[in-house]
N, C-alpha and C positions, 0 to 999 in steps of 0.2 A: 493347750488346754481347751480352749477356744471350740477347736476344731471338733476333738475330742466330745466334748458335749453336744454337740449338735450332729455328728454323727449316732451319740445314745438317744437323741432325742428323735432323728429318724427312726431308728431303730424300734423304738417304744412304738409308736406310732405307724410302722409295716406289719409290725408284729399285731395288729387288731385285724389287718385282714390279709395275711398271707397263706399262700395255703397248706393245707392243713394233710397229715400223710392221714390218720385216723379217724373218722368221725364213726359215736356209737349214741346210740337211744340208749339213754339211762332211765327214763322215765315217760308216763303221760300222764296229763293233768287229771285225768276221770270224767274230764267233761266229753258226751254223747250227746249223738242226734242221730234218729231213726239208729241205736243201736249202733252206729260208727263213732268213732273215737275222733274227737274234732282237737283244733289248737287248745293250749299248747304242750307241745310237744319239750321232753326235755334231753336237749345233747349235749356231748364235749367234743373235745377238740382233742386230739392227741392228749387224752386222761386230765384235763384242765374243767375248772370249774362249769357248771352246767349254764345253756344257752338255750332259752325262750325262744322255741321257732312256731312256726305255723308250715304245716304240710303241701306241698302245692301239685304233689302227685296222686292223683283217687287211684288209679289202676295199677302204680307199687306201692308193692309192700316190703315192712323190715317189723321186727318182735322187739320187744323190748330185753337189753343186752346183746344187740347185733351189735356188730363191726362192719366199715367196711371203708375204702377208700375213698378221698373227695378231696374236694377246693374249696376256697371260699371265696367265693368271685363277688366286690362290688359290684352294683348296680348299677351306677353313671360309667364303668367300666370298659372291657373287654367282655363282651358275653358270647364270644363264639367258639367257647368249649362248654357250653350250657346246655341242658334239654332243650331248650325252645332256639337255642343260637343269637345271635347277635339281630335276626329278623326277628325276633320276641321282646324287642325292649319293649316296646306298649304294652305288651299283654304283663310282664313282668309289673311295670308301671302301675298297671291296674290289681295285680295282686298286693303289691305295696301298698297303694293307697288305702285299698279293702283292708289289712292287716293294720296298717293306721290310726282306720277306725275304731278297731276291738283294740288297740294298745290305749286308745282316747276313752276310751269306755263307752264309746257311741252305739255298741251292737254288740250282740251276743253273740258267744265262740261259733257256734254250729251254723248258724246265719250266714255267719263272715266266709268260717272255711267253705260250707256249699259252695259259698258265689266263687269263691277263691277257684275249686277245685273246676266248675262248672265253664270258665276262661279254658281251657285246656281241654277239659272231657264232658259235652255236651249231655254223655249220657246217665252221669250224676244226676240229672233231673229228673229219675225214672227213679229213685230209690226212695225207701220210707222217709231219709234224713231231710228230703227235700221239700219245704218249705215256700209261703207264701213273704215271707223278710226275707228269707236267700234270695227271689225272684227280685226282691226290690233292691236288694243291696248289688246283686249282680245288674241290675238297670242304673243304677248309680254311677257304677264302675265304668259301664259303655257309654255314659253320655257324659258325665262330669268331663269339663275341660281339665284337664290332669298336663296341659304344659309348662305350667309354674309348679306342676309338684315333685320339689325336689328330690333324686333316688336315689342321693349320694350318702343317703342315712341307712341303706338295709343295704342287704347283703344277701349272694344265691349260696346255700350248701350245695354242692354240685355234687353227684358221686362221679367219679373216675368213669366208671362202666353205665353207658348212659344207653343200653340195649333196652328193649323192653322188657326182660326182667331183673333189668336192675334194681338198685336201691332209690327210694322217695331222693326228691330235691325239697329242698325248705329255706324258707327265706327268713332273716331276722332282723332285726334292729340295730344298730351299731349305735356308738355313742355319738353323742348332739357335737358339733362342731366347738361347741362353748367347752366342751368338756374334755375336748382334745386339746382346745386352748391354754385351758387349768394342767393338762397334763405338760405339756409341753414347757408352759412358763414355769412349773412347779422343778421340773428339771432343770432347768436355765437358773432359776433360784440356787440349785443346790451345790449349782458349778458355780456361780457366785460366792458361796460361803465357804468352798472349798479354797475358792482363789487367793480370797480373803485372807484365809488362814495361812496360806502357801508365804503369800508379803509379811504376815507377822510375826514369822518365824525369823 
């Protein structure tokens, strides 16, 4: 029984980032800047409840109700099936932190996403959406010492077909460790009251 639970209890706990045969845009928030559609962004997972991303590709695109193939690759991970590859953990790093910030309420969507997109495609700073706070939030992001910030909290949507005209990559939030704690003890609980039950028969 034992075993048994803690095998569901991995299980529960892979299943938050394993990967994913489906990912579709269900939705976007309506938040704009210069007329471009900024975080957040809303997906599923193989037809599962919707997930809060922020975009981290300016030069692909997908419509809202696309489909298309992906992973979802932790951050403190393997990232060598990623856009940027496993030589992009900083830059990744640095779009985490940025996104951070707008999940902190420190900055506003279109701010965050520019500096976001602008790590990657320099030439997002030629567009109407671009910004005197994108310039400072992306000054932020290159100079902040970011070696204590933890990336084992976000996560890369990766698509499968990672050509240049593939589908966007987006990154998101995962749950706090605290909350995988509650999951996992809450399971452990419920093998407990089963066992319980098991002797009192």
């Amino acid at each position: 029984m034992k075993r048994l639970l803690v095998i569901v209890a991995l299980a529960a706990l892979a299943s938050l980032t394993a990967a994913a045969d489906t990912i579709k845009l269900d939705g976007i928030s309506g938040n704009a800047q210069g007329g471009i559609q900024v975080t957040p962004y809303y997906l599923s997972v193989n037809g599962g409840a919707d997930i809060a991303a922020v975009c981290v590709d300016f030069d692909q695109h997908v419509t809202v109700g696309e489909s298309w193939t992906g992973s979802i690759v932790n951050m403190a991970g393997d990232l060598s099936n990623t856009r940027l590859g496993a030589s992009g953990f900083a830059t990744y790093r640095e779009e985490a932190w940025l996104y951070s910030q707008f999940l902190a309420g420190a900055a506003p969507a279109g701010d965050i996403n520019f500096a976001i997109w602008a790590l990657t495609e320099p030439l997002v700073k030629t567009t109407d959406g671009w910004t005197a706070g994108a310039q400072n939030w992306l000054n932020l992001a290159t100079t902040t010492d970011l070696a204590n910030f933890s990336t084992v909290n976000f996560n890369i949507i990766t698509p499968r077909d990672l050509s240049a005209t593939g589908p966007q990559e987006y990154v998101v939030a995962t749950p706090e460790p605290a909350s995988l704690f509650l999951l996992g003890s809450g399971l452990l609980g419920v093998g407990g009251l089963v066992r319980k039950k098991r002797r009192m028969r």
